[in-house]
N, C-alpha and C positions, 0 to 999 in steps of 0.2 A: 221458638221453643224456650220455656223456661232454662236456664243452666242447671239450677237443680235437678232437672226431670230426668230421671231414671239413674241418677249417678248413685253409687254406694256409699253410704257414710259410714264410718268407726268414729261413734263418739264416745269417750271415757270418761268415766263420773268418777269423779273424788270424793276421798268424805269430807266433805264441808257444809255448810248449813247453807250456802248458795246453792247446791244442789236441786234445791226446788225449782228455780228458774230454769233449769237445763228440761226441766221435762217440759216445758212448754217451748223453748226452743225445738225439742223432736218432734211434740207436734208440727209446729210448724215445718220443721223439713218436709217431715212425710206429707203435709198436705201440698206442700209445692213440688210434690214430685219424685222424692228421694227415698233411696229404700235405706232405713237407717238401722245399723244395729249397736246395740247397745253395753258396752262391758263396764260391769259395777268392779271397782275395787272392794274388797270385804268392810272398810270403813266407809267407802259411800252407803252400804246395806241397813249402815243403823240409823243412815239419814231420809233416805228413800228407798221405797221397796221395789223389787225385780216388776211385780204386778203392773204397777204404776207406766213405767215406760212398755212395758208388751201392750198394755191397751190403747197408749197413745201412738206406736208405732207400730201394731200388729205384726210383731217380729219375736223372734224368744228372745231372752235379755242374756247375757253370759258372763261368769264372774270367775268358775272351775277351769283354771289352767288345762287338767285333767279329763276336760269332759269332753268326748268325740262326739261330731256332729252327725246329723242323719245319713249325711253324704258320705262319709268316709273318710274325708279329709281332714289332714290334721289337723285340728283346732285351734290349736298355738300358735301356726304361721298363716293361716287360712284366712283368718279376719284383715290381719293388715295386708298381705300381699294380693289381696281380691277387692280391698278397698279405693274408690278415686281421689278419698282426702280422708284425715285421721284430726280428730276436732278434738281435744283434752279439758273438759271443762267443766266443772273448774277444775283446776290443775292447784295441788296443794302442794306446800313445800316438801313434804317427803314426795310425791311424786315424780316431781321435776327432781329433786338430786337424783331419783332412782333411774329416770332416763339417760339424764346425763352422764351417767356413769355406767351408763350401757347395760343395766341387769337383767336378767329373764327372770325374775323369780314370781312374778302373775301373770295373769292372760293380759293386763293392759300394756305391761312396758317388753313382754313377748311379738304381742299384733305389732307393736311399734318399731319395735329391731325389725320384724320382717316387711312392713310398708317401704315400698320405692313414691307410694302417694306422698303429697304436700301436707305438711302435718299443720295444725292449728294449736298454741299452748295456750290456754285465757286463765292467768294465776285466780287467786283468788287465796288470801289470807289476812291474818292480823298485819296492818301497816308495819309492826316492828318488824315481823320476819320475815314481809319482800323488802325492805330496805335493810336486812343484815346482808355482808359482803359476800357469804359463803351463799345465798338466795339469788342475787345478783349475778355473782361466778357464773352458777349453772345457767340461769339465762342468758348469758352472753354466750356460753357455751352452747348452747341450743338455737340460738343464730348464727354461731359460725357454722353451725352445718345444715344450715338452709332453715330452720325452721320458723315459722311467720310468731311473733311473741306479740302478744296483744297486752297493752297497759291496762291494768285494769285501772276504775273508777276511782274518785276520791268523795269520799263521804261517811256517814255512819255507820260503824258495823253492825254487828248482829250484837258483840258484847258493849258495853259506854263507852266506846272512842270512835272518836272520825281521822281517816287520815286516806293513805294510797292503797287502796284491798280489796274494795269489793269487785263482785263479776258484773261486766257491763250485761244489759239488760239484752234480752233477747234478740230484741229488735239490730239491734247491735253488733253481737255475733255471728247472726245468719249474714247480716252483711259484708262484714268481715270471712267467711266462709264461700260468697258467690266472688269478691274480689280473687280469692283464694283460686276456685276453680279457674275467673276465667283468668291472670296471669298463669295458670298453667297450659290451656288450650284453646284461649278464646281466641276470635280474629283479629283483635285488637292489643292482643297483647303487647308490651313495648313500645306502645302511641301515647302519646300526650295527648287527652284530648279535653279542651275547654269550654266549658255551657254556662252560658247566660239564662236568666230565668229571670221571673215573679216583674213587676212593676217599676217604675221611680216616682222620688216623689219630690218634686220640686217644692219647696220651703217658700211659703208668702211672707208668713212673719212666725215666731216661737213656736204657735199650736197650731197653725193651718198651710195648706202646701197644696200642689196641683196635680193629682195622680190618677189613675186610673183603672180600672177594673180587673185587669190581672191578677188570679190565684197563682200561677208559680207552677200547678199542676204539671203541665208539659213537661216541662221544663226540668222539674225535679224528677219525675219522671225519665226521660229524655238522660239524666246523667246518671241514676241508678240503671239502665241499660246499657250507658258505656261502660258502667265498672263490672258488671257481667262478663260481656264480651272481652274486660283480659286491659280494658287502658287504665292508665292514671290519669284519674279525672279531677279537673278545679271546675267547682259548681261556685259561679258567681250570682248573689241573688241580690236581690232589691225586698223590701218587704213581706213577708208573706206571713199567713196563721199555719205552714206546714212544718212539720219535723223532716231533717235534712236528712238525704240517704247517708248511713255510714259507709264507710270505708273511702270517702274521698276527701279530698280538701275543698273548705268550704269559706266562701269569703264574700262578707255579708257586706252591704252597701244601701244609699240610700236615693242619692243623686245621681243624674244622667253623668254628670262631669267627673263621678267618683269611681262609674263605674266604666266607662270610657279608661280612666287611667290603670284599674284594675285589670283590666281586660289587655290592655297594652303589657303590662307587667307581664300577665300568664301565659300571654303568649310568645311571649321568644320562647323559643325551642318548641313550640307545639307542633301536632298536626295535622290536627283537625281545630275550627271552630263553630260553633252551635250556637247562634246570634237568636235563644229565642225570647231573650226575655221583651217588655213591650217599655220600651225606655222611649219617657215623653220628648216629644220633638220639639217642645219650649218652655223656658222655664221663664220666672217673672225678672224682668230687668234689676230689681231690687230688692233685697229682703230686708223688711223692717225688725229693728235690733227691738219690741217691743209689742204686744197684741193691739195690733190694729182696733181700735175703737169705732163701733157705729155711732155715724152723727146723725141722730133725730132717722127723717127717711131719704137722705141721701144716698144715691148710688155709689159707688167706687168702682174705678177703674183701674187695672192690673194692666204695665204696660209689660211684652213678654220678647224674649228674644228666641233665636234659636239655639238647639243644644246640637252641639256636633252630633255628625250622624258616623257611628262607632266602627259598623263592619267596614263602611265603604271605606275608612281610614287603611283597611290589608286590602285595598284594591290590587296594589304593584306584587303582593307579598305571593311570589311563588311558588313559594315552598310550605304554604297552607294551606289546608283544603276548606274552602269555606260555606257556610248552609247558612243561608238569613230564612228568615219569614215573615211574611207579608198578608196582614189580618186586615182584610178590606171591606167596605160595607158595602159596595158598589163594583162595579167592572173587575172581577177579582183574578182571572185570567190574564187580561191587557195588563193589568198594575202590578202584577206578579212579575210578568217577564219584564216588565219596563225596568222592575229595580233587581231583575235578575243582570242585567246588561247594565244600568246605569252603575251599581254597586261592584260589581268584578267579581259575583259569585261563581260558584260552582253548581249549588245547586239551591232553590228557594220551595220553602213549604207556603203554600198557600191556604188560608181558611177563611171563612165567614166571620167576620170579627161580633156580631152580633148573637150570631147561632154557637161560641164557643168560649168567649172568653168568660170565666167566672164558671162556668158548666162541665160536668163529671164527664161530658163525651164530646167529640172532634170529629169534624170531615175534613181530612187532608189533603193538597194535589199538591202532586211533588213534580218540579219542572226543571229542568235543567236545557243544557243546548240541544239535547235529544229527541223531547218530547216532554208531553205531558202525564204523567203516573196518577189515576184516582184512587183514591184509599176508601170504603168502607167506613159510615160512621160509627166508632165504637169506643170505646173508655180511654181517656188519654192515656196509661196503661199500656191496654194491647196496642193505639196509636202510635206511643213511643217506640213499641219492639219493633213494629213494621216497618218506622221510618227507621231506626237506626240500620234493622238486616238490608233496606235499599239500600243506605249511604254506603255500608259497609261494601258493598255492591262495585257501587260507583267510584269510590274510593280509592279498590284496588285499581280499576282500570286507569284510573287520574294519575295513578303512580306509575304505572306501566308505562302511559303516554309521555310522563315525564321523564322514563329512565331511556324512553329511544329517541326522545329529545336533543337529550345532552348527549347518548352515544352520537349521534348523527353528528 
């Protein structure tokens, strides 16, 4: 199930001329699930109208301190204490000093004195006045009491200057917003967890190299569902044409050897590792400093060696929990579990390496010492949420088996 689906939002609009972008963030909530409501400060009013968000989120919009709801219930404490997260966006510099300094005097920084929810602050102003000191103060002040403060962008404003101010793009927020939820209740909360993704590309000479058909899809997928479920995710990628899910760390690579070291890096102290990306098993003995030239109709010949094979390297590592996958063109059950055992997994995803890589949808078998799990072909997407609520599965029990281990 989506994290968004059925949670309550409290988003507060500031007036700022970023504001336009928030109402297609509500759309999007509401379309993945979330029942979102809305509170205008009276200066967001002259930037966008109440109309606007009730039709994008099918909810009345609220801005009168004063005004009782249908239900009866007090209205001023009503929206944040019924809320599962409290999203402030864009948050303008009068608003942030007014929370920081604890005031009721509107319905927005009212709902927010009375939310026990995880609050979201996303500024959004002229670069001089988030970087004046007294702008700062209250930001810092509003992380010391928990609340999640999102940098916003650096680029052109709405008036002739570019600097640190604008509100990150929707795409952006919402992720920032699911991160939000699942460290509050997901099952993965407080995991480290590491995903490999997209292709490598072994370099022949300056413009040509030896790669392979991998989109990345999975993969990015695959770690936009851990940061759902509550972990702190590094998405290691190799090439791709995708835009990277926000709210994790992301660490772009090109070569098997670079991503081999990357992957060594991120994982001390992890707990999980997600081996999906499809890192070439050889690269060329030599790379010419130069564009190899055709001579006449001559052939050439590319001698190739092998590239360390990455997972199998945490074979010993028993304080990791490890998932390869094993894209095969032929005998895909046999060669699944052969490098389930030969590598020291935990657990290996199995696919049709023909019928899937490069294509919007995936047929899965998940294998571990247990058995054989079939998955449904359908969107790598729903692929990913299913594979990860098994791991998540599997996971706990790996830890159980490992805590009566060490009792024994």
């Amino acid at each position: 199930m989506d994290i968004l689906s059925g949670k309550r939002l409290l988003l507060g609009v500031c007036g700022s001329i970023a504001a336009y972008k928030v109402a297609q963030l509500a759309r999007d909530l509401t379309l993945a699930g979330a029942q979102v409501d809305v509170v205008l400060t009276e200066a967001a009013e002259r930037f966008v109208g109440p109309v606007t968000f009730q039709a994008l989120t099918g909810r009345p919009v609220h801005s009168d301190l004063w005004a009782l709801p249908e239900d009866g219930v007090v209205g001023h404490v009503s929206l944040g204490a019924q809320a599962d997260a409290v999203i402030v966006a864009p948050a303008t510099a009068n608003t942030i000093a007014r929370i920081a300094a604890g005031l009721a005097d509107d319905l927005l920084c009212t709902s927010i004195l009375a939310a026990t929810a995880p609050v979201l602050i996303a500024p959004a102003m002229n670069p001089l006045m988030f970087a004046n000191p007294a702008t700062q103060a209250n930001l810092a002040m509003l992380r010391a009491r928990g609340f999640t403060v999102l940098e916003p962008d650096v680029g052109r404003m709405a008036e002739p200057v570019s600097g640190k101010g604008r509100l990150p793009e929707p795409f952006s927020l919402e992720g920032e917003i699911r991160a939000m939820l699942g460290r509050a209740s997901g099952p993965l909360r407080g995991r480290r967890v590491v995903v490999t993704a997209g292709g490598t590309r072994e370099p022949i000479d300056p413009v040509r190299y030896v790669g392979n058909r991998s989109s990345g899809q999975m993969g990015y997928a695959l770690a936009a569902r851990a940061r759902d479920l509550g972990a702190s995710v590094t998405l290691i990628s190799g090439p791709t044409a995708l835009t990277p899910p926000a709210a994790l760390t992301l660490v772009q690579v090109e070569t098997a050897l670079q991503m081999r070291d990357a992957v060594q890096a991120a994982c001390v102290g992890a707990d999980i590792l997600i081996m999906n990306a499809a890192v070439a098993d050889f690269r060329p003995a030599t790379v010419a400093e130069r564009k190899i030239k055709k001579q006449g109709e001559a052939g050439m010949t590319i001698d190739l060696v092998a590239n360390p094979d990455i997972v199998a390297g945490f074979a010993r590592r028993t304080d990791l929990f490890k998932v390869g996958f094993a894209a095969e063109t032929d005998d895909l059950l046999a060669n699944a579990r052969s490098k389930l055992e030969r590598k020291g997994l935990d657990l290996i995803v199995a696919n049709d390496a023909v019928a899937s890589i490069g294509q919007p949808t995936i047929t899965l078998s998940l294998i571990d010492h247990e058995g054989v799990t079939p998955l449904p072909r359908q969107p790598k997407g729903e692929a990913a949420a299913a594979l990860l609520d098994a791991l998540v599965a599997r996971f706990t029990r790996w830890q159980a088996a490992r805590a009566a281990t060490v009792q024994a």
